[in-house]
MIDOSE-1310 file (N, C-alpha, C; in nm, 2 decimals, decimal comma, always signed):
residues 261
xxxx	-1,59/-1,17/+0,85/-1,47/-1,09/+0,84/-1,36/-1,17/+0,78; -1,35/-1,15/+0,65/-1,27/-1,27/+0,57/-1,25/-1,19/+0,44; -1,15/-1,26/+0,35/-1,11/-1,19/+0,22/-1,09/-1,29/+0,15; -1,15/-1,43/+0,19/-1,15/-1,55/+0,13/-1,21/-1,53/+0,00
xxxx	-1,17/-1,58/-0,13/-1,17/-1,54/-0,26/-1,17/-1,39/-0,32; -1,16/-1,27/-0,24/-1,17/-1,15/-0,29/-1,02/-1,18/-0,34; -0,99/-1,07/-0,47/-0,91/-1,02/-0,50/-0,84/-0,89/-0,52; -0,70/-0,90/-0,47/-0,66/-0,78/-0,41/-0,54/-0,73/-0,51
xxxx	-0,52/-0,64/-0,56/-0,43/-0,57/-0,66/-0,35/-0,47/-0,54; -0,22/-0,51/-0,55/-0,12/-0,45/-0,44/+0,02/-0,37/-0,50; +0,02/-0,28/-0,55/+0,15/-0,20/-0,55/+0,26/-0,22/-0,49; +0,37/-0,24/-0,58/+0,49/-0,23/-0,47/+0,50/-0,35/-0,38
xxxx	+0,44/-0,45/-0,39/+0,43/-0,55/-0,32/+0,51/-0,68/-0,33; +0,67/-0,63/-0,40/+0,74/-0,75/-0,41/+0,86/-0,79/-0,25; +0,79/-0,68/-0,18/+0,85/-0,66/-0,05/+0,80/-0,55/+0,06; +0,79/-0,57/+0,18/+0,80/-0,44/+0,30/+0,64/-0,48/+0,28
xxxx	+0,60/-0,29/+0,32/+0,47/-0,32/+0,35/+0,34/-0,40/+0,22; +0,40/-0,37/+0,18/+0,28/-0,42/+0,01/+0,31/-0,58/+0,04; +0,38/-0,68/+0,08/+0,38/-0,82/+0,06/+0,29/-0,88/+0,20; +0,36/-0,76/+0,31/+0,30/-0,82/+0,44/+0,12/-0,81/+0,47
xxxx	+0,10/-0,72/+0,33/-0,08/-0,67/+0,32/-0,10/-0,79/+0,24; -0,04/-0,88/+0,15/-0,06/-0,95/+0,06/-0,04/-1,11/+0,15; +0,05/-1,10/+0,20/+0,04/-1,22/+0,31/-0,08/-1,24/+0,40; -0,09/-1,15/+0,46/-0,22/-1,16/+0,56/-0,35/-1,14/+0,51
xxxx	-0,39/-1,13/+0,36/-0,49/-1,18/+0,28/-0,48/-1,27/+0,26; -0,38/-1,36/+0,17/-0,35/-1,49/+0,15/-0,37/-1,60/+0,28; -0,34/-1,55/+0,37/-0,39/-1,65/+0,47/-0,56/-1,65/+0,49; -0,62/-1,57/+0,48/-0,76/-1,60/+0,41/-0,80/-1,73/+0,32
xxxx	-0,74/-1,72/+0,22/-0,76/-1,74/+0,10/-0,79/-1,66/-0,01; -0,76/-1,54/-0,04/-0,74/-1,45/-0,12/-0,62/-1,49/-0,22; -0,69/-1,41/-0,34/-0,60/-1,40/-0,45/-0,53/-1,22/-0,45; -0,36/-1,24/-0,47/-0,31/-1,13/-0,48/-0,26/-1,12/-0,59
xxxx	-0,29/-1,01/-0,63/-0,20/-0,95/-0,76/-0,07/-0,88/-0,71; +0,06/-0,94/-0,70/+0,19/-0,87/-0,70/+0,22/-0,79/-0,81; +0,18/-0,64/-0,81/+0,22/-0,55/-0,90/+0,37/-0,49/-0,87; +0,50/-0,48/-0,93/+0,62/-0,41/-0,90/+0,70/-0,43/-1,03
xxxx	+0,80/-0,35/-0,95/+0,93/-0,40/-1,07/+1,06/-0,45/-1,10; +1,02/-0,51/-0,97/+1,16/-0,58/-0,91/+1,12/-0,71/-1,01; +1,17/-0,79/-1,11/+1,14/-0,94/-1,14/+1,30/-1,02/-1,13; +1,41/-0,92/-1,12/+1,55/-1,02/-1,09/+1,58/-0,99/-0,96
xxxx	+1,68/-1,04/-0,89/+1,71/-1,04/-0,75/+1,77/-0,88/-0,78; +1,80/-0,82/-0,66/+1,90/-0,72/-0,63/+1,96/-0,73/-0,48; +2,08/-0,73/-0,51/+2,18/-0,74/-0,35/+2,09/-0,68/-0,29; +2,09/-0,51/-0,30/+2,06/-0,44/-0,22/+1,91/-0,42/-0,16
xxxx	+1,80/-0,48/-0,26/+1,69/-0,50/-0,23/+1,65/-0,62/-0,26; +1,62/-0,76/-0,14/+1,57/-0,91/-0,20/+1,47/-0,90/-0,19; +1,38/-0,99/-0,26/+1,26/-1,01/-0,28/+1,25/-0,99/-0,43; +1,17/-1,05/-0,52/+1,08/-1,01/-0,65/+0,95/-1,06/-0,66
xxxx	+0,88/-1,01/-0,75/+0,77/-1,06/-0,74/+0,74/-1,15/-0,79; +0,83/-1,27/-0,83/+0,83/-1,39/-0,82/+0,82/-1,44/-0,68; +0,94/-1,43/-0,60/+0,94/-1,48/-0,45/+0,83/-1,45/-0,39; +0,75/-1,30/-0,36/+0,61/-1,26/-0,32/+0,50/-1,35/-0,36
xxxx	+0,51/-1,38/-0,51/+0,43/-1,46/-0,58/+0,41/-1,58/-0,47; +0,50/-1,67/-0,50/+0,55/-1,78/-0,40/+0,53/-1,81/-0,25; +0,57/-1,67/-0,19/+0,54/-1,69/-0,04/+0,35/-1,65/-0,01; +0,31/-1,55/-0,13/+0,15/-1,59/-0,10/+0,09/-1,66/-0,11
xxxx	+0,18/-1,76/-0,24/+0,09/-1,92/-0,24/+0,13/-2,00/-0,09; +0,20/-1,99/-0,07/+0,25/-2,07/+0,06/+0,16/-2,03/+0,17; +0,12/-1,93/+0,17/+0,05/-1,89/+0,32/-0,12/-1,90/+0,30; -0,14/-1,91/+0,15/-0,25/-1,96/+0,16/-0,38/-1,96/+0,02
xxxx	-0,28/-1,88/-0,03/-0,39/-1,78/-0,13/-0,31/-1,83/-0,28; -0,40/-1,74/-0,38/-0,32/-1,74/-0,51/-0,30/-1,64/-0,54; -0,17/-1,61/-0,69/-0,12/-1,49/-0,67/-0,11/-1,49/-0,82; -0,08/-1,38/-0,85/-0,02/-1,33/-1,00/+0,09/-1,20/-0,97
xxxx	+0,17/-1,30/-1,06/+0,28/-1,17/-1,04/+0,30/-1,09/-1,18; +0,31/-0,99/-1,14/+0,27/-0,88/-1,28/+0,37/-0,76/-1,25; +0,48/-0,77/-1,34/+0,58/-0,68/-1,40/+0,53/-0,55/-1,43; +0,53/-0,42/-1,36/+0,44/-0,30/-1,37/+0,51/-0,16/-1,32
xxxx	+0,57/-0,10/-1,42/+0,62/+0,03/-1,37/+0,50/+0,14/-1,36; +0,54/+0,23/-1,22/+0,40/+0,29/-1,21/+0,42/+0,43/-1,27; +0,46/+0,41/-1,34/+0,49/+0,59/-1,40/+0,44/+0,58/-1,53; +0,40/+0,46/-1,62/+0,39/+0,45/-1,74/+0,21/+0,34/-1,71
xxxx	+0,16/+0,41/-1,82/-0,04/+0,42/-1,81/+0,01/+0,28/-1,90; +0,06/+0,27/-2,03/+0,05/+0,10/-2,09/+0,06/+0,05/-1,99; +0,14/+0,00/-1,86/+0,21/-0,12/-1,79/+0,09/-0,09/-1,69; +0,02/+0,02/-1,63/-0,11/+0,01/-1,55/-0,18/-0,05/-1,62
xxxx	-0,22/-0,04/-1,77/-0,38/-0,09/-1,79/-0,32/-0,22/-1,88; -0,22/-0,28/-1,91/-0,20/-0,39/-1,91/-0,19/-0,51/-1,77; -0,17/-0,44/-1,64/-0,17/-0,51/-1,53/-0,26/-0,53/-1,48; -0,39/-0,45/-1,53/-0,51/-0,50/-1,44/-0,58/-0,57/-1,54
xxxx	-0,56/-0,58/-1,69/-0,61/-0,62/-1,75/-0,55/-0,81/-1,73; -0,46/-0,81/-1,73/-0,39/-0,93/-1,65/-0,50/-0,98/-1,57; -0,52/-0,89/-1,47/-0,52/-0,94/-1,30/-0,65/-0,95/-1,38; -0,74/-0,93/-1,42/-0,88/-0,94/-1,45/-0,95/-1,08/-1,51
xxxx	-0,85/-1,11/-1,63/-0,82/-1,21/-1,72/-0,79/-1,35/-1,65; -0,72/-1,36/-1,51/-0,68/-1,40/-1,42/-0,76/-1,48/-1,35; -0,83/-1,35/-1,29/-0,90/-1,36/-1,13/-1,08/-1,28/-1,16; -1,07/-1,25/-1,26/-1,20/-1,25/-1,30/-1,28/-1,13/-1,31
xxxx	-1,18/-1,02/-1,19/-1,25/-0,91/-1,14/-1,12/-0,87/-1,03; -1,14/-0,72/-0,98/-1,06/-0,69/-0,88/-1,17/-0,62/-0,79; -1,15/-0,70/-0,64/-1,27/-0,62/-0,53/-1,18/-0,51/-0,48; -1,01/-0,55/-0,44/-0,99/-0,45/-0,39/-0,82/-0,39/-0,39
xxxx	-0,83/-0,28/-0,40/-0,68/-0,16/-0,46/-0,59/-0,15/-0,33; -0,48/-0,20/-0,34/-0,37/-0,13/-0,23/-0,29/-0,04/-0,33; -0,28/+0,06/-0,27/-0,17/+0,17/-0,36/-0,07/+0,15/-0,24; +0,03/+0,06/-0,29/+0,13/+0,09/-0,11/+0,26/+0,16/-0,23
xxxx	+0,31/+0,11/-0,32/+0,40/+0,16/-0,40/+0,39/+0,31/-0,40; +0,56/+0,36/-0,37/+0,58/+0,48/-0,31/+0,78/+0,48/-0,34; +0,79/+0,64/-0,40/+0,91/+0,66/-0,38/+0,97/+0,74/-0,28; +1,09/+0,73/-0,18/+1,09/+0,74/-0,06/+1,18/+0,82/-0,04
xxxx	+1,29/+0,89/-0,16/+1,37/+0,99/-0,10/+1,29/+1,09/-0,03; +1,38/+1,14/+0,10/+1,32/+1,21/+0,15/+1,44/+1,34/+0,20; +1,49/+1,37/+0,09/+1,62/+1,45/+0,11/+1,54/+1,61/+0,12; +1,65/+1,70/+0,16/+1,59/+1,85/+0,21/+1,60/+1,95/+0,03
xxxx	+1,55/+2,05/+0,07/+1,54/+2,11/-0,04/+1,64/+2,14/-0,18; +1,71/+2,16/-0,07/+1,87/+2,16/-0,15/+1,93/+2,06/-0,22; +1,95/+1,93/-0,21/+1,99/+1,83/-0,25/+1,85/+1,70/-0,29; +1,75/+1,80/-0,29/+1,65/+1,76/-0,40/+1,59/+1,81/-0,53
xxxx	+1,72/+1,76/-0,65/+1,71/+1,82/-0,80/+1,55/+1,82/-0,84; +1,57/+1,86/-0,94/+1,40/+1,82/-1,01/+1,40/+1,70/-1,10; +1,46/+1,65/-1,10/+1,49/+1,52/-1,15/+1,42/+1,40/-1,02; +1,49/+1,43/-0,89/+1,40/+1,38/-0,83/+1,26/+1,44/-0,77
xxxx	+1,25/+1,54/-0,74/+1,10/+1,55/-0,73/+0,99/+1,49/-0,82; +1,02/+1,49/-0,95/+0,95/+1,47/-1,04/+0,89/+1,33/-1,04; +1,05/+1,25/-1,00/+1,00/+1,12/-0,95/+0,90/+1,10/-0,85; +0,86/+1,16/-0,74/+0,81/+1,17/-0,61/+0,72/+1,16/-0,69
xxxx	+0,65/+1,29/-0,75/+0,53/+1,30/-0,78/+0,49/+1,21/-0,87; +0,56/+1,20/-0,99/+0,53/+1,05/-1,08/+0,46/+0,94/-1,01; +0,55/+0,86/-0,89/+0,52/+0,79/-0,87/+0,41/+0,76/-0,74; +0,43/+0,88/-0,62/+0,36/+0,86/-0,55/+0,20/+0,96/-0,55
xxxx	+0,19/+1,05/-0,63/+0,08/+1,17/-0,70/+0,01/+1,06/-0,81; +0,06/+1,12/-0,95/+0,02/+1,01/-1,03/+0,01/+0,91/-1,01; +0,08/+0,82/-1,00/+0,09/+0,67/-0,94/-0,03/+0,63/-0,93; -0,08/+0,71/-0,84/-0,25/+0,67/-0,71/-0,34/+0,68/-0,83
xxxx	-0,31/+0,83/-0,85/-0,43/+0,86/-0,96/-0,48/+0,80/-1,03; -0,38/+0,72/-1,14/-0,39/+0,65/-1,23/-0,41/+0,51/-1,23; -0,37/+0,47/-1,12/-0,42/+0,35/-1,07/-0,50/+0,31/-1,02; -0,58/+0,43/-0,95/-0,68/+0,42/-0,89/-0,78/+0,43/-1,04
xxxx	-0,81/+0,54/-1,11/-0,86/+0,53/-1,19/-0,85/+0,42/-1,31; -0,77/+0,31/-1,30/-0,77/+0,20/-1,40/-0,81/+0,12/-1,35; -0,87/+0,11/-1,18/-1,01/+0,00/-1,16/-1,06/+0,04/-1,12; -1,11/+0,12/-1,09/-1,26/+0,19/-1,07/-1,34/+0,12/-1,16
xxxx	-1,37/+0,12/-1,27/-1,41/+0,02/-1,34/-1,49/-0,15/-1,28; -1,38/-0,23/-1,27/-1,40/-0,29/-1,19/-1,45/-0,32/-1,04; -1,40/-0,20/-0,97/-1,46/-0,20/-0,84/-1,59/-0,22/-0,84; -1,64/-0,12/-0,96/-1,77/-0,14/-0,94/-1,85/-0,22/-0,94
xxxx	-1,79/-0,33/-1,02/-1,83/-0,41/-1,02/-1,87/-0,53/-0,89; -1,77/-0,48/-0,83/-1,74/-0,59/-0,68/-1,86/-0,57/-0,59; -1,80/-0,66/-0,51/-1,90/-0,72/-0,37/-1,82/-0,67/-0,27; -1,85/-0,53/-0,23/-1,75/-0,44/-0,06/-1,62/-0,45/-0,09
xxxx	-1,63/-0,32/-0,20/-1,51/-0,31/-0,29/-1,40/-0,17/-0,21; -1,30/-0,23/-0,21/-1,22/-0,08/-0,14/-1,11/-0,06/-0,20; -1,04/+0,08/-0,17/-0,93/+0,13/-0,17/-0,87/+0,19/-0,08; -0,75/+0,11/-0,06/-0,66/+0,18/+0,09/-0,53/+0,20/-0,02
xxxx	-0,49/+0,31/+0,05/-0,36/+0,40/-0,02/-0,29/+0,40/+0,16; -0,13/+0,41/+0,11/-0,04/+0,42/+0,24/+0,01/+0,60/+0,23; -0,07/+0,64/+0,32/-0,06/+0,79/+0,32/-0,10/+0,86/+0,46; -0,02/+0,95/+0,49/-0,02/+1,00/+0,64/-0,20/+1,10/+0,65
xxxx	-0,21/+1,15/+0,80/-0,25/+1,18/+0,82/-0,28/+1,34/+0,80; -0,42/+1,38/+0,75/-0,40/+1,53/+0,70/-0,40/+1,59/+0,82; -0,32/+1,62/+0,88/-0,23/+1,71/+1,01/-0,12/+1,76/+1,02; -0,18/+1,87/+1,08/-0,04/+1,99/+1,12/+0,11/+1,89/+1,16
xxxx	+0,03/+1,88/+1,25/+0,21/+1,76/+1,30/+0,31/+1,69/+1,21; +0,18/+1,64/+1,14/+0,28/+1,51/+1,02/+0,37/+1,63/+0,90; +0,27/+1,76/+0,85/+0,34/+1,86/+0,80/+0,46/+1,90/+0,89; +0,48/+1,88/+0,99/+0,63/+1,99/+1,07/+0,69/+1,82/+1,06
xxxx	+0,68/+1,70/+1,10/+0,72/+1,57/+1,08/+0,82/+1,57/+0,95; +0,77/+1,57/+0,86/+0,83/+1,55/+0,79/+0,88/+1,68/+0,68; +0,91/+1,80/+0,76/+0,95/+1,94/+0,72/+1,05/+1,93/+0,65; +1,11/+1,87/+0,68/+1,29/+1,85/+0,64/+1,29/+1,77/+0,49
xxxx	+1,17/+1,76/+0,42/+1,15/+1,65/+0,34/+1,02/+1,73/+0,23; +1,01/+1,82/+0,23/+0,88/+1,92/+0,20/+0,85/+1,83/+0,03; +0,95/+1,79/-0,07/+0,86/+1,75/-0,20/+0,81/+1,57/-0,17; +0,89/+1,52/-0,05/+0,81/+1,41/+0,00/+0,67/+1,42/+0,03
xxxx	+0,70/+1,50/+0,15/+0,55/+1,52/+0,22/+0,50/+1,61/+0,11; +0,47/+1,63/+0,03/+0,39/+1,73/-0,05/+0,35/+1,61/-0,15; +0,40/+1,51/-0,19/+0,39/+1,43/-0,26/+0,28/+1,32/-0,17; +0,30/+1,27/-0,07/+0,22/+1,21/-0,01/+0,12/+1,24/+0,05
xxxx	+0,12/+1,40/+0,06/+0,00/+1,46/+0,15/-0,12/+1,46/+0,03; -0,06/+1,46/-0,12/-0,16/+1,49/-0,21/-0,26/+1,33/-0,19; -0,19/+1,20/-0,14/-0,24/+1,06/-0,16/-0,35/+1,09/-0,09; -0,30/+1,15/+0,08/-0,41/+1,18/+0,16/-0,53/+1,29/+0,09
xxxx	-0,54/+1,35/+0,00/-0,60/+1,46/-0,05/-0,70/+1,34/-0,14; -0,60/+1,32/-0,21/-0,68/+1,21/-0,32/-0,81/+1,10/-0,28; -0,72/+1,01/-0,14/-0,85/+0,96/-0,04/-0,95/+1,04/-0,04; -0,93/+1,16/+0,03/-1,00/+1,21/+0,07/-1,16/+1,26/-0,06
xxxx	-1,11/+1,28/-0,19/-1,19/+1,30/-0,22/-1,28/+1,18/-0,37; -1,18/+1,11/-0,32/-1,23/+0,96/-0,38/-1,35/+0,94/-0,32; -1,31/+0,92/-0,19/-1,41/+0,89/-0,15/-1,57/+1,00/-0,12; -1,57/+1,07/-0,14/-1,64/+1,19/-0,15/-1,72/+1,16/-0,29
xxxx	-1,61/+1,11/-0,41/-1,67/+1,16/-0,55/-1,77/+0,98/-0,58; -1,70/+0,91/-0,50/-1,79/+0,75/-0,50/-1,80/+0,67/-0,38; -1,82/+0,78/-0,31/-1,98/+0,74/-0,20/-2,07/+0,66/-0,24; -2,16/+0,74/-0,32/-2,27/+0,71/-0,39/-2,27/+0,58/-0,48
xxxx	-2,18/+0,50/-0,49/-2,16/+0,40/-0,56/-2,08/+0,25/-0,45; -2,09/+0,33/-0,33/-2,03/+0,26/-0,22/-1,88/+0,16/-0,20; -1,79/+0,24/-0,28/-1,68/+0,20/-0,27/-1,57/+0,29/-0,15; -1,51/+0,19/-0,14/-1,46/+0,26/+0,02/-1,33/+0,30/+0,00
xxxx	-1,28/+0,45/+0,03/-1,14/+0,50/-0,01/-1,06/+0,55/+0,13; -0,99/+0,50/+0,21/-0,95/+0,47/+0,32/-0,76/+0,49/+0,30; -0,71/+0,60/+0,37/-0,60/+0,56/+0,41/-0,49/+0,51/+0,54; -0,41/+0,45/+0,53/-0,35/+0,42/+0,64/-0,18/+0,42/+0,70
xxxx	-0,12/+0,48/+0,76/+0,00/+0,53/+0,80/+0,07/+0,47/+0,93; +0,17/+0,41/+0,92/+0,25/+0,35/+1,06/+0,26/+0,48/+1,13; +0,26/+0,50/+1,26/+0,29/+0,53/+1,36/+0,42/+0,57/+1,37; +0,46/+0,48/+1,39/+0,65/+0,46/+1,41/+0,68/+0,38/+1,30
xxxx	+0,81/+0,40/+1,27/+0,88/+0,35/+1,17/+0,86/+0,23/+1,11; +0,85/+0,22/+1,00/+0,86/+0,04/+0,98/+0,99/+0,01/+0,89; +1,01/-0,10/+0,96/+1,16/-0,17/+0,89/+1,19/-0,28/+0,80; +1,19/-0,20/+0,68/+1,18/-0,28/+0,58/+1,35/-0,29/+0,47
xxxx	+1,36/-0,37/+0,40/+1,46/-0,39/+0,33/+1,51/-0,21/+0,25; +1,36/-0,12/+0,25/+1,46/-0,03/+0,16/+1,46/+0,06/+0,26; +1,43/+0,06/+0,41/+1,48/+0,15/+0,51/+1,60/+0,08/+0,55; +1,69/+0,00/+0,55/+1,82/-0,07/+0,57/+1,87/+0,00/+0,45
xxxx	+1,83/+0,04/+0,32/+1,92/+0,08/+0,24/+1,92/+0,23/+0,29; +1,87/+0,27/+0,31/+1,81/+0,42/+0,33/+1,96/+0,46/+0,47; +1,91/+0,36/+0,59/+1,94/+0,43/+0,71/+2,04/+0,34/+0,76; +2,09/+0,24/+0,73/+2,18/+0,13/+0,74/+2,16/+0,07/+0,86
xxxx	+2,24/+0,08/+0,99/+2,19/-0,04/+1,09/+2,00/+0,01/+1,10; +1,98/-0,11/+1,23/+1,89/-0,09/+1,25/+1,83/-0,01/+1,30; +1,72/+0,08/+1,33/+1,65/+0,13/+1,44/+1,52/+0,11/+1,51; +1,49/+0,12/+1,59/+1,39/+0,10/+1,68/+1,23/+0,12/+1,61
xxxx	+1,21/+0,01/+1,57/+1,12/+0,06/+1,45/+1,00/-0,08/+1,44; +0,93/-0,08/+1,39/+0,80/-0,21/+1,41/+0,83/-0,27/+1,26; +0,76/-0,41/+1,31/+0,80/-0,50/+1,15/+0,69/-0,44/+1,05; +0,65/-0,51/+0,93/+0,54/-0,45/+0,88/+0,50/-0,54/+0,85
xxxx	+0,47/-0,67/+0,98/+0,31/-0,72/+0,98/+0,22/-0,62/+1,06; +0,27/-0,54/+1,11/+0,16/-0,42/+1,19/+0,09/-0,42/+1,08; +0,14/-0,34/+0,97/+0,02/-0,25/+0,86/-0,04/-0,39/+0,79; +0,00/-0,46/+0,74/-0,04/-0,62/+0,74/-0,20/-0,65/+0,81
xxxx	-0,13/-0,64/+0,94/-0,26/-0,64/+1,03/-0,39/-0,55/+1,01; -0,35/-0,44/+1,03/-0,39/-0,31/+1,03/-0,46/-0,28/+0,91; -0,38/-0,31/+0,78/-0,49/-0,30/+0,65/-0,57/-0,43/+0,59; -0,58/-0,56/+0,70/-0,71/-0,65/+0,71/-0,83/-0,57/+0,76
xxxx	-0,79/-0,51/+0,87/-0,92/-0,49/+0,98/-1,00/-0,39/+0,90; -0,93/-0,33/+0,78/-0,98/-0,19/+0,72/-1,07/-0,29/+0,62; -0,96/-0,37/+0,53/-1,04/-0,41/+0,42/-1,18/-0,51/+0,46; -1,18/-0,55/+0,54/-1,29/-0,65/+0,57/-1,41/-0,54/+0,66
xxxx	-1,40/-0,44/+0,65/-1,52/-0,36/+0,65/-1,62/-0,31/+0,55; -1,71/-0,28/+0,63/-1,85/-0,27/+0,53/-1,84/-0,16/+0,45; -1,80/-0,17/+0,31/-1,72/-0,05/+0,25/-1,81/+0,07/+0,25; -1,97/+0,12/+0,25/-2,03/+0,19/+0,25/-2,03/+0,25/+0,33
xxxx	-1,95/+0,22/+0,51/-2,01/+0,26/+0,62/-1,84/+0,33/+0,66; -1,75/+0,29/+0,58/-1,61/+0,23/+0,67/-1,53/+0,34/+0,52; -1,54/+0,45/+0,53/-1,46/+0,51/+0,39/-1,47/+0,69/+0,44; -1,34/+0,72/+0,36/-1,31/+0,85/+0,42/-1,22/+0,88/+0,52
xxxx	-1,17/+0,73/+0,58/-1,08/+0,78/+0,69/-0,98/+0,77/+0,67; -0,84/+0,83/+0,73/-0,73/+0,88/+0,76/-0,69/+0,82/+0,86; -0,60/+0,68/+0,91/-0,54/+0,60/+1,01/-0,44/+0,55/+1,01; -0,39/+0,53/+1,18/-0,25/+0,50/+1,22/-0,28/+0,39/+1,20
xxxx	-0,17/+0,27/+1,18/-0,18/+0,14/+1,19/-0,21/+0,06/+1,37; -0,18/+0,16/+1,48/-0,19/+0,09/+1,63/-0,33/+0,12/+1,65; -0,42/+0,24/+1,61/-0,55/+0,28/+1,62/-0,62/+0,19/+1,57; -0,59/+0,14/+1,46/-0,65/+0,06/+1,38/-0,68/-0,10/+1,43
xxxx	-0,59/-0,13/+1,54/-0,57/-0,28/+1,61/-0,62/-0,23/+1,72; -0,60/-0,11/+1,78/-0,67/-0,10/+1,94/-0,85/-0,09/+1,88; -0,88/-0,02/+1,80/-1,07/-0,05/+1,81/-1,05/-0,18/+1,76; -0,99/-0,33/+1,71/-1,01/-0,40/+1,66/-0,98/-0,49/+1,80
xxxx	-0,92/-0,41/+1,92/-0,93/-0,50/+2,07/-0,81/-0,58/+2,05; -0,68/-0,51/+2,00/-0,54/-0,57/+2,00/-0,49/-0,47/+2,13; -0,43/-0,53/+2,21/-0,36/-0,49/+2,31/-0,22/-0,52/+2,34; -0,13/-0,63/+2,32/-0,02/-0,69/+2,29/+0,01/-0,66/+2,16
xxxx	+0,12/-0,50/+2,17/+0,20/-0,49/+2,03/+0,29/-0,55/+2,02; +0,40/-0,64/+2,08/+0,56/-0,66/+2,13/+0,59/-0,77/+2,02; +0,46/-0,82/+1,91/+0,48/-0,93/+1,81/+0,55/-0,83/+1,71; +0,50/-0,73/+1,72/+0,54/-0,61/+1,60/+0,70/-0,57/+1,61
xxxx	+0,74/-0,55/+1,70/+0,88/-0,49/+1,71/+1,01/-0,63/+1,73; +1,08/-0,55/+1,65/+1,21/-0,64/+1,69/+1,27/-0,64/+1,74; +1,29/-0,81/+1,80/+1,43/-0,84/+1,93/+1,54/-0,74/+1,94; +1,49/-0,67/+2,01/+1,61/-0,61/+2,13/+1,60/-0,46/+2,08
x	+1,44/-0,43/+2,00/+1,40/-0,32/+1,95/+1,36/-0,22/+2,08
């Protein structure tokens, strides 16, 4: 159970959950591809994927950082062609990149919906489909996408938010039949969703102080235990990030939440 030399292609990963999936492979010894579009600082969001770059080499692994807007197919199939050129091959896909307004009907123009779906509809699609290629190539090759659960609950959850969740429910849709359409080729299409909140630099921009909410070494954690499975046996599913540590015999969550959370 190890990701030592696999390579991992990570969305969105110049901060929050995409760096903390990319850290906790690097401490393997994995190679990450930092795909985003952050490359200068921003007050309001730190981190670039330079610094991600940096902190994966530090913790263990090697990295490439690759400038990649996800709305536009040149900047996808020049990024994997990068990561490939690189690292030789890509074993395994994080789709964590996601856009996150989550405003009510009314004060969501089509200007922003459009974005939703661009980036978190498309997004998947197209990224998923520009290494498939590759995957096949691989040795227990997977894809995990950050997408809720196909349930009634998470639909009334996130009601107040309907071109969000309609946008993310399609990622869960998409898993679902990825993995259906390349079974047969044993590549593994797996999604996975926090539980409770996670608190990250663009939910401080979002919601300002803090709230009661878990770090995102959870999903960190949580999308190891996924990727280091036997991709033929281990694909098709839909999980919470705490489910995911309790069959893995984690019992002590209290590293996850923050002081005085």
């Amino acid at each position: 159970m190890s990701l030592k030399g696999k390579t991992l292609f990570v969305t969105g990963a110049s901060r929050g959950i995409g760096l903390a999936i990319g850290l906790r492979a690097a401490r393997d010894g994995a190679n990450v591809v930092v795909a985003a579009k952050t490359e200068t600082p921003n007050g309001k969001l730190p981190g670039t994927i330079y610094t991600a770059a940096t902190d994966i080499e530090r913790a263990g692994g090697r990295a490439l950082a690759v400038a990649m807007d996800l709305r536009f197919e040149d900047q996808v199939e020049a990024a994997v062609a990068a990561a490939v050129d690189r690292f030789g091959g890509i074993d395994i896909l994080v789709n964590n990149a996601g856009a996150l307004y989550r405003g009510p009907t009314m004060l969501t123009e089509m200007k922003r919906f459009d974005l939703l779906f661009d980036i978190n509809t498309r997004g998947t699609y197209m990224m998923t489909r520009a290494c498939i290629p590759h995957l096949r190539k691989a040795t227990n090759p997977h894809v995990l996408s950050i997408a809720p659960l196909l349930v009634l609950d998470q639909a009334v959850k996130y009601g107040a938010a309907p071109a969000f969740m309609i946008s993310k429910f399609n990622v869960s849709l998409l898993t679902m039949a990825f993995a259906a359409e390349f079974a047969p080729e044993g590549i593994a299409f797996n999604a996975l969703w926090p539980r409770l909140g996670i608190w990250t630099a663009a939910s401080r921009l979002v919601h300002g102080e803090q709230q009661r909410a878990r770090r995102p070494e959870i999903m960190g954690d949580a999308a190891w235990h996924i990727l280091t499975q036997d991709a033929p046996k281990f694909t098709g599913r839909h999980t919470l990030d705490d489910d995911v540590l309790r069959d893995a015999r984690v019992v002590d969550f209290s590293p996850y939440y923050y002081e005085g959370a």
